[in-house]
C-alpha angles and dihedrals in degrees: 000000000000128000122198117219096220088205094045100027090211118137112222113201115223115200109211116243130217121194111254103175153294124269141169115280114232089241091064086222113089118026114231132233113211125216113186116197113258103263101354135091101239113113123211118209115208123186121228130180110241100254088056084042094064094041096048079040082055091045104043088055109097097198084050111107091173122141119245132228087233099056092088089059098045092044085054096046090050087055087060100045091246116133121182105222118184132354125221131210098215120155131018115205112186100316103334119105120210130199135188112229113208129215144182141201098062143066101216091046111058101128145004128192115212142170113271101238090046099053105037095081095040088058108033080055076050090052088225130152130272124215136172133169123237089252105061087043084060092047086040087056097043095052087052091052083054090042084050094042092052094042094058091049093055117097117257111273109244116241130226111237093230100085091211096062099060 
């Protein structure tokens, strides 16, 4: 998909995206979602918080019939001939990601930027699609380099001794 920038005239390439799977963040703090390219090898990490982890987990099984938080909202935007139709990763800030979600079917509601972690579950329950440039998987990378890097310097968390309270 290519998008063409009418004041710079400059086309930017976007590589569509497919869930692949959760895992634990190096930081042990945030769970990631990864997103590998369609028919490619790269791999995009996104960082959710732990309740959007075990929603996107619920929806990314395919065995899974679970109702979603988000089916309310999606029931609600249908009634109003609205459909959200892609999500973009767009800008990373520190170490928040941000996307666009797309949507169709109204004139007042065309786009919405949101944070990352807020918005993956929301779309993958819509069944939209992802897309990412080259340019935001290699930041993405980078700032997990810096997550990992930061995690490794931190002091080892003591543990109870009680296994069941960590």
């Amino acid at each position: 998909m290519k998008i063409v920038d009418a004041k710079l005239k400059v086309a930017t390439e976007f590589l569509e995206l497919e869930p692949f799977g959760v895992t634990g963040g190096m930081d042990r703090t945030r769970p990631v979602m990864l997103f590998r390219v369609k028919g490619g090898e790269a791999v995009l990490p996104v960082w959710l918080s732990s309740v959007d982890a075990g929603i996107a987990l619920t929806q990314h099984n395919a065995q899974s019939v679970a109702s979603s938080p988000h089916d309310v909202t999606l029931h609600a935007l249908t009634v109003l001939g609205v459909k959200p139709e892609s999500c973009q990763f767009t800008e990373v800030k520190g170490h928040l990601q941000y996307v666009d979600v797309k949507f169709s079917g109204s004139r007042k509601l065309k786009s919405v930027r949101a944070r990352a972690d807020h918005a993956v579950s929301f779309c993958m329950q819509a069944k939209v699609k992802f897309f990412c440039t080259r340019e935001f998987l290699e930041r993405c990378r980078e700032v997990e380099a810096e997550i990992s890097q930061l995690a490794m310097k931190q002091k080892p968390e003591k543990r109870n001794r009680n296994f069941y309270l960590n």
